[in-house]
N, C-alpha and C positions, 0 to 999 in steps of 0.2 A: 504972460498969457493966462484966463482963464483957466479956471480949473473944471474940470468936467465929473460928472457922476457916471460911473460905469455904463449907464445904458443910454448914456447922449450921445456916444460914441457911433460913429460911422451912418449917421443921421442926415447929413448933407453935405452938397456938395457944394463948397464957397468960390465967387469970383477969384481972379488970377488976383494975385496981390493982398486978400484981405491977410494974410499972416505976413510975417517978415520969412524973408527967404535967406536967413544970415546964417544956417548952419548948427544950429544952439538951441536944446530944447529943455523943457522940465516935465510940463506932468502928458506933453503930448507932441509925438512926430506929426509935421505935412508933409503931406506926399503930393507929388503935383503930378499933374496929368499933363499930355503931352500940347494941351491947349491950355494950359497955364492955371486950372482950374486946382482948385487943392483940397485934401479930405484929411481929416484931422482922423490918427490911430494911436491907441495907447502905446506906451510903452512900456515893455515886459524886460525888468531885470532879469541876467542870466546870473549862475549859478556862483560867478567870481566873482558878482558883486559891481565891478568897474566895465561892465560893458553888458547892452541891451538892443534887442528888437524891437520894431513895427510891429503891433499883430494888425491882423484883419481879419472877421470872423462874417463872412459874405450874409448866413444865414439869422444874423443878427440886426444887418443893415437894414437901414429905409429903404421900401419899392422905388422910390426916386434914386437911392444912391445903387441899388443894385441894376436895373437900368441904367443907366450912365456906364455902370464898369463892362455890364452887357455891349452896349451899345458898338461902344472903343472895342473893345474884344475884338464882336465881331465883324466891325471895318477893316479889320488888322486880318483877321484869317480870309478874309471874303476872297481876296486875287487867290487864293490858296485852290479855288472852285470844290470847295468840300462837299461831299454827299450826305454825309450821316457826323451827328457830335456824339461821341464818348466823353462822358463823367466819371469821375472817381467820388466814391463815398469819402466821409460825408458830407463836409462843407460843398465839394466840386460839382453835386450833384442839381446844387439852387443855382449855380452860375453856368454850367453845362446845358441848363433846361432852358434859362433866361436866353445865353447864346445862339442857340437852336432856334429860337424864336425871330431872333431878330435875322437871322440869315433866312427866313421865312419856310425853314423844315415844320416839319406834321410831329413829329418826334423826335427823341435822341435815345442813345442807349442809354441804359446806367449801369454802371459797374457796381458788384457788393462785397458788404462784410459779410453778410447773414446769410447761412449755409440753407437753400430751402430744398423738399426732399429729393426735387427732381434734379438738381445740381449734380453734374458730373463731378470726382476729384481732379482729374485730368483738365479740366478747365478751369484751374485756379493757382496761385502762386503764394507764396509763403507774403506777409504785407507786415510793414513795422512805418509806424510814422513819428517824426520827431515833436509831436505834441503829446501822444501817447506812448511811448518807447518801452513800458510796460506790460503793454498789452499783446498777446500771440495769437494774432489776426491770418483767415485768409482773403485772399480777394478773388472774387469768382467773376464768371462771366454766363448769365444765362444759357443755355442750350439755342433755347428760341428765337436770340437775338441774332445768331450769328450769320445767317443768311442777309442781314440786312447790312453789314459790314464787308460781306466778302465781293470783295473786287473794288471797292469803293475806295474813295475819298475822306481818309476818317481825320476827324481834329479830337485832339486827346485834351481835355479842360478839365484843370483843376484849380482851386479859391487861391492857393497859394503856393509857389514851389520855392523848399527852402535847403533844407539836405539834399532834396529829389531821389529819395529812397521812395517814395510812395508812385511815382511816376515812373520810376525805373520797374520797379513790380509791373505795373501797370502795359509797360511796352513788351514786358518777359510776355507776362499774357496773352497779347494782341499776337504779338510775332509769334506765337506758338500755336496761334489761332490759325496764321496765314495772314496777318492784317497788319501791313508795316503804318502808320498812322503820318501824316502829310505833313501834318503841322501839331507842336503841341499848344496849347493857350493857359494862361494862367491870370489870375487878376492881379495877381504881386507877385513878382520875382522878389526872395526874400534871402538878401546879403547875395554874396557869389558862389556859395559853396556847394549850391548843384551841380556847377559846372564838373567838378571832380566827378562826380557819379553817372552826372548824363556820357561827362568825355569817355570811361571808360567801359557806359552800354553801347557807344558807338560813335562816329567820329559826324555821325550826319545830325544828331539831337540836336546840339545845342544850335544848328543853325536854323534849326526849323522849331527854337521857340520864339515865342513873345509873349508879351506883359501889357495891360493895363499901364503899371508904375514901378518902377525899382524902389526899392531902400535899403541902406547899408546896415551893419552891424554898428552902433552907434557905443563910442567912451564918453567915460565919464571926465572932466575937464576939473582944473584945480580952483573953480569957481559950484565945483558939484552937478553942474548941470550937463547934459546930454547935449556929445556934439559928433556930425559926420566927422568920419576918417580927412586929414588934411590932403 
């Protein structure tokens, strides 16, 4: 396979079939879309060395490939009859607004990091995401928004769910708001391991997510190269 320069990355979106679908990667996962179309993401060594992730960073992609992931999204939440979209900061917030669009909303909400002075404390929850794990974040929810949420139909959209720690905050939120959310939406469901976190925010999450595309937790193989779980 080609090798890519970090900002070719997530640029387009190829016919069904232009990569091989045998399992076996080196400098870049395909992910395929549920129409066989496929979108090349790097891949991010993890910390042991012998095993790696997809990333996909939405706010870096092409208007054509961000479209496209909008597109699917919002086909997938549409029977859902959603009223209003919620984003999460910050990637979720360019795929939250794209989605909105395409369901033909005037607006969406967006959720924040950035404390502004009219923010209540009481309408925020403690936020840690596994790209930054570092960082002692909160996640707020404007004052002003909330009437537009309440009693509604809300779809909860973020770029990628992968521990689903940053989703789980996100529903502490909403539910503490009065605002149970309908459907969550994501552009990559990223490995399985949200399922642990959403299962034990509640037992109705996980059936009210979906995805754009999955992709696994990817070893390393005694040829060195990156391959799916057998």
């Amino acid at each position: 396979m080609t090798e890519l320069a970090p900002h070719d990355f997530w640029q387009e979106i190829h016919p069904r079939g232009t990569f091989a679908g045998d399992g076996e990667f080196t400098s870049f996962y395909v992910a395929a879309l549920e129409d066989g179309r496929q979108l090349r993401l790097p891949i991010r060594v993890l910390g042991d060395g012998e095993h790696a992730l997809a990333s996909l960073i939405v706010n870096q992609a092409s208007f054509a490939v961000l479209d496209a992931l909008a597109e699917n999204l919002a086909e997938k939440i549409r029977p859902m009859r959603i009223d209003v979209v919620a984003g999460l900061p910050t990637l979720g917030l360019t795929l939250a607004a794209a989605v909105a669009q395409k369901l033909g909303h005037d607006r969406y909400v967006p959720l924040g990091t950035s404390r502004k002075f009219w923010y209540r404390d009481e309408l925020s929850v403690a936020l840690s995401s596994i790209t930054t794990p570092t960082q002692q974040k909160r996640l707020y929810i404007d004052p002003r928004m909330l009437p537009l949420l309440a009693g509604r139909r809300v779809a909860l959209i973020d770029d990628v769910i992968s521990s689903g720690t940053s989703i789980v905050a996100a529903l502490d939120l909403l539910t503490g708001c009065g605002v149970e959310p309908a459907v969550i939406g994501a552009g990559m469901l990223q490995s399985e391991r949200w399922r642990e976190s959403f299962a034990a925010a509640g037992p109705q999450w996980i059936a009210r997510t979906v995805g754009v595309f999955a992709t696994p937790i990817l070893g390393r193989n005694a040829a060195g190269r990156w391959q799916t779980p057998a």
